[in-house]
N, C-alpha and C positions, 0 to 999 in steps of 0.2 A: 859340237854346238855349245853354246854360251847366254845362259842367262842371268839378268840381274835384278834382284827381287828388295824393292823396294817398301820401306813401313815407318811411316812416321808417329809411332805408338812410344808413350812415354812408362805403361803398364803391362802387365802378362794374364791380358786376359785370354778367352778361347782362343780369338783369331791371332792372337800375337806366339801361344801357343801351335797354334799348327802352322805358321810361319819358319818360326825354328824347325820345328818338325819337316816339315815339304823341303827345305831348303839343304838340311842335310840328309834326308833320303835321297832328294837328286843328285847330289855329290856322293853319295854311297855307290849309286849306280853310273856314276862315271861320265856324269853329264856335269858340264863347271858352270855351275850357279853360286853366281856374286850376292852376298850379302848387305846393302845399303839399311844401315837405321841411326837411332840417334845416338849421340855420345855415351856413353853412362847410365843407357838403358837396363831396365833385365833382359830384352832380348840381345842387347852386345854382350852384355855378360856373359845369357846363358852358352852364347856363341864362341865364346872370348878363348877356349882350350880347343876347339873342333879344330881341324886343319884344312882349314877353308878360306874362300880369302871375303875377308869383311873390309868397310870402311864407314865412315860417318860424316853426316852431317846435321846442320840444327834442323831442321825439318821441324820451321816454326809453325804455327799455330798462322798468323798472318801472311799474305802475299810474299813468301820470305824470295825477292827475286835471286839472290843470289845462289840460295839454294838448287833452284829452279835450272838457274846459267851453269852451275857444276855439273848437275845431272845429265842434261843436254851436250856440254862439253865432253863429259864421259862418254858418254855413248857415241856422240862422232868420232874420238879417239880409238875407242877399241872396237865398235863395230858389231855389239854382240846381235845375236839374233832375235830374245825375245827382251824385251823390259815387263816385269810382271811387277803393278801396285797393288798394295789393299790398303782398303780403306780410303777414305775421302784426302784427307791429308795429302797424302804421297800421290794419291792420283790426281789434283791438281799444283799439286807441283811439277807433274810429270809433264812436259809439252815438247813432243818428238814431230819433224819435221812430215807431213804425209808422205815425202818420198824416203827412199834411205832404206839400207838393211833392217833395220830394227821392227819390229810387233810391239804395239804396247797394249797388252793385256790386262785388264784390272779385274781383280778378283774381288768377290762382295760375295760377306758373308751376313748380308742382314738387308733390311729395307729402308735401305738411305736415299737422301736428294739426288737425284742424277745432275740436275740441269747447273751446269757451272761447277760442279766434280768427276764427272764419269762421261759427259760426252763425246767428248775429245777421242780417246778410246778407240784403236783400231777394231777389239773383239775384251768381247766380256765374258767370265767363270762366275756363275754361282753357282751356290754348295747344294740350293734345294731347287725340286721344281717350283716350288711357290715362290723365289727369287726370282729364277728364271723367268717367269711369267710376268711376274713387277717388275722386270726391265724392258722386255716388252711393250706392255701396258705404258711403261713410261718414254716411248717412243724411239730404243735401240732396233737397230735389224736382227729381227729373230735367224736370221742365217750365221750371224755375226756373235750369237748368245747361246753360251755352253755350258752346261749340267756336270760338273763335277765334286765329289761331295767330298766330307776331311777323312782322314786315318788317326786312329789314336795310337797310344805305344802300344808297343805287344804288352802283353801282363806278361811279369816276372814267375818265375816258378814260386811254389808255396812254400813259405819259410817258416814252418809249426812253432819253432823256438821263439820267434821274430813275434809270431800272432800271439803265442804266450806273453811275451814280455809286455805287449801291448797291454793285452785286456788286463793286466795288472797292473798299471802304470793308471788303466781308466776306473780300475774298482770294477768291472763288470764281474757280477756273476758267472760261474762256470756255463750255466743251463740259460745264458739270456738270449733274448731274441732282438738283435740288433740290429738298428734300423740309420740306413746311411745315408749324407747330403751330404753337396756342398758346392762351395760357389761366392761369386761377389754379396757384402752385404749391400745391396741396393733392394730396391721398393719391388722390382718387376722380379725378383727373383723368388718372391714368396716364400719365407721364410719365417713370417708371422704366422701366414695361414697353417703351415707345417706345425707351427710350436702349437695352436688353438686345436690341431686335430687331434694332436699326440696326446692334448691336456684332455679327449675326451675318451681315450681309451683307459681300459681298466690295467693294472698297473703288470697285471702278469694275464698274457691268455695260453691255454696249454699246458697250464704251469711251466709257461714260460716267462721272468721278466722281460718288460720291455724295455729296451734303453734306446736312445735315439742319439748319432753322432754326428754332431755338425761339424766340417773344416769349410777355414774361410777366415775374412776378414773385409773391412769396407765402411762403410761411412756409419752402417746404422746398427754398428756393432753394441754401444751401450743402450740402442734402446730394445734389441732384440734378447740381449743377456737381462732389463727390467723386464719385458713381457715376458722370459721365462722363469723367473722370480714370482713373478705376481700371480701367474698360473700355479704356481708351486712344484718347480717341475726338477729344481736343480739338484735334488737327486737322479735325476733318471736319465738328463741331457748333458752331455758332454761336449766341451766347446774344444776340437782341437787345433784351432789355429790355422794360420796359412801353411798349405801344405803345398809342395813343390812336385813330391815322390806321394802321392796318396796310394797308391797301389794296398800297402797291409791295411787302409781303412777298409777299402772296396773288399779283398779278401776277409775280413773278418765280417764282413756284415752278411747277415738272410734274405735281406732288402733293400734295393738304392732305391732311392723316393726323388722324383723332383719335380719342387712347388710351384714351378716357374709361373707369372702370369703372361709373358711375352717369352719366346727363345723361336731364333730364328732355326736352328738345327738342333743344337742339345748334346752338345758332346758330352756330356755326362752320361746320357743314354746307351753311346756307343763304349764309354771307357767300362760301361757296368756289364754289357754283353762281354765285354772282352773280357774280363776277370768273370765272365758265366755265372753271374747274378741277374736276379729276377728283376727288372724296371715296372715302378709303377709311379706316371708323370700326368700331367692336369694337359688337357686339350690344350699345349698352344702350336700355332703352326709347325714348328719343327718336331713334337712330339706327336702330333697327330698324321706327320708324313713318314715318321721311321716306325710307329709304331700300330700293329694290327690290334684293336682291344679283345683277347681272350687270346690271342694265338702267338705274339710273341714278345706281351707284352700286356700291360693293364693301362688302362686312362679313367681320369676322373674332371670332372669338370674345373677347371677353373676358377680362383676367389672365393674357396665354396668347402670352408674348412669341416661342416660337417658332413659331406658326402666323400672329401677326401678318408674322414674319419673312416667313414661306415666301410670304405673300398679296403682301405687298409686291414682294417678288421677282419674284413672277409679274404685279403688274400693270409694274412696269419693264421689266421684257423683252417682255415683248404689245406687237404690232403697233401701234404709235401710233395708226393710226385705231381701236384700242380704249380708246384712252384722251380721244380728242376725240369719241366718240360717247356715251361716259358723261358727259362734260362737257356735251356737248349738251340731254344728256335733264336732268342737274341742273338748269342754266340754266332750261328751262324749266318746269320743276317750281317754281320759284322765280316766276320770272315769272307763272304762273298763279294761286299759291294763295300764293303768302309776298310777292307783289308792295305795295309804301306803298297802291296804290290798291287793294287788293282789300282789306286788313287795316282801312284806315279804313274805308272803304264799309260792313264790315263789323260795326264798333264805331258808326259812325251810325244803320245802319239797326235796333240792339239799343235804340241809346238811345232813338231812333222808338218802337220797339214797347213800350219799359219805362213810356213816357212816355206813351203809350195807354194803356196795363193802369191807367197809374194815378190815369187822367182827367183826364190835358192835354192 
């Protein structure tokens, strides 16, 4: 079977991440999934040494028809079985003839326009049930709309040298109690409200310091390094930049936090169970569907930098074995339902069935 997985993304955010991801676990497992993206992208890049077979095109921004006529061309030439797009771009560039081998599948990882991007669409993948549902609602055939969520990397084993080097590189203290984020600097990602909560905790609890570490990078990077200035925080906040391999942030921390005001899923949530760290994330839809509050996982409202404070507070001072049995329970919530093998399995046994319906 042969698929070919289309993304007209110019950045590496989540979804451009678990693109790369899906595309070479399905070629891991021995299924030949075609890579389509843009020239001189980071996802070509990241793809650029796999031994997989990629190819490119501009996957303009406007009606780019030409693009649109390679794609189409392609796929009458080779025939494959499914075409998988994400995102708006590539799925209306995508326009596959309603007969013919081919499925065109669009996968949507957030609550975008349908009408004049996504209708077209033989069958539709979101990552949550609250996508699922907004597609629906937005007038696709619920028979036709499919529940499958992301997989993050496995976490790396623990490299004590590695986390040493680290926390000496940031000044932490031996005994601090390090508190983890990160993500695009944009407005929805709450980032502000984090640095306002952090500025109202007391500087060490348990006699523990607290330091707070943010990776990342984005538009409102100078003004979120002034509001943690003006808070007076820049001893205690540590900026580490864009990180590609965060894995030794996630293991050195006690707590991944994330401020989001909008996150359609929250892959941060799932890469934090997987390194068996405690999450604690603000009600938004994606954090409120992966996560039970007290059982394996904490929530706190939303915009609402003082109650994020008071949550936070109260999970640092809780009895450590409250914060490794939340870890626990993430872990394996992750392991079960977000695990590489259950998500491909998953995205196999769709192509299977798409590929029956449509008499192969």
């Amino acid at each position: 079977m042969e698929s070919l997985h289309i993304i007209g993304s110019r950045q590496m955010g989540g979804a451009d991440q678990f693109y790369v991801r899906l595309v070479r676990a399905l070629n891991g497992v021995g299924h030949h999934a075609v890579a389509l993206n843009r020239p001189g992208s980071p996802i070509a890049r990241a793809l650029s040494a796999d031994p997989l077979e990629q190819f490119h095109l501009p996957l303009a921004n406007q009606w780019d028809w030409l693009s649109a006529w390679r794609i189409r061309r392609w796929v009458k030439k080779r025939q494959p079985d499914i075409v998988q797009t994400y995102m708006g771009r590539a799925t209306r560039l995508t326009r596959l003839p309603p007969t013919g081998r081919a499925v065109h599948v669009a996968r949507l990882g957030g609550y975008y326009k349908i009408a004049g991007y996504y209708t077209h669409a033989h069958a539709w993948v979101g990552n949550t049930r609250g996508v699922c549902d907004y597609l629906v609602r937005s007038g696709l055939p619920a028979e036709r709309v499919y529940q499958i969520g992301n997989f993050v990397p496995d976490s790396p084993a623990l490299d004590l040298a590695r986390l040493d080097d680290l926390r000496a590189r940031l000044h932490l203290p031996e005994a601090s109690c390090v508190i983890f984020t990160l993500g695009r600097f944009i407005d929805i990602k709450g980032f502000d409200d984090l640095l306002r909560a952090f500025a109202q905790l007391p500087i060490a609890l348990r006699d523990r310091p607290l330091h707070l570490i943010i990776a990342g990078d984005g538009p409102l990077r100078d003004e979120l390094h002034a509001l943690a200035r003006q808070l007076e925080l820049e001893r205690r906040v540590h900026w580490a930049g864009w990180q590609s391999d965060p894995a030794p942030y996630y293991q050195l921390a006690d707590w991944v936090v994330c401020p989001s005001r909008h996150e359609t899923l929250g892959n941060v949530i799932l890469e934090a169970w997987s390194h068996g760290k405690p999450v604690l994330a603000t009600t938004t839809p994606g954090a409120s569907e992966l996560i039970r509050d007290g059982d394996n996982g904490l929530l706190t409202p939303c915009n609402d930098p003082a109650a994020l404070a008071r949550r936070l507070g109260e999970a640092i001072t809780a009895p450590s074995v409250e914060s490794e049995r939340l870890a626990l329970a993430g872990r394996r919530e992750v392991n079960e339902y977000h695990g590489r093998e259950a998500v491909v399995g998953a995205y196999l046994d769709l192509y299977a069935t798409l590929r029956r319906q449509r008499g192969h």
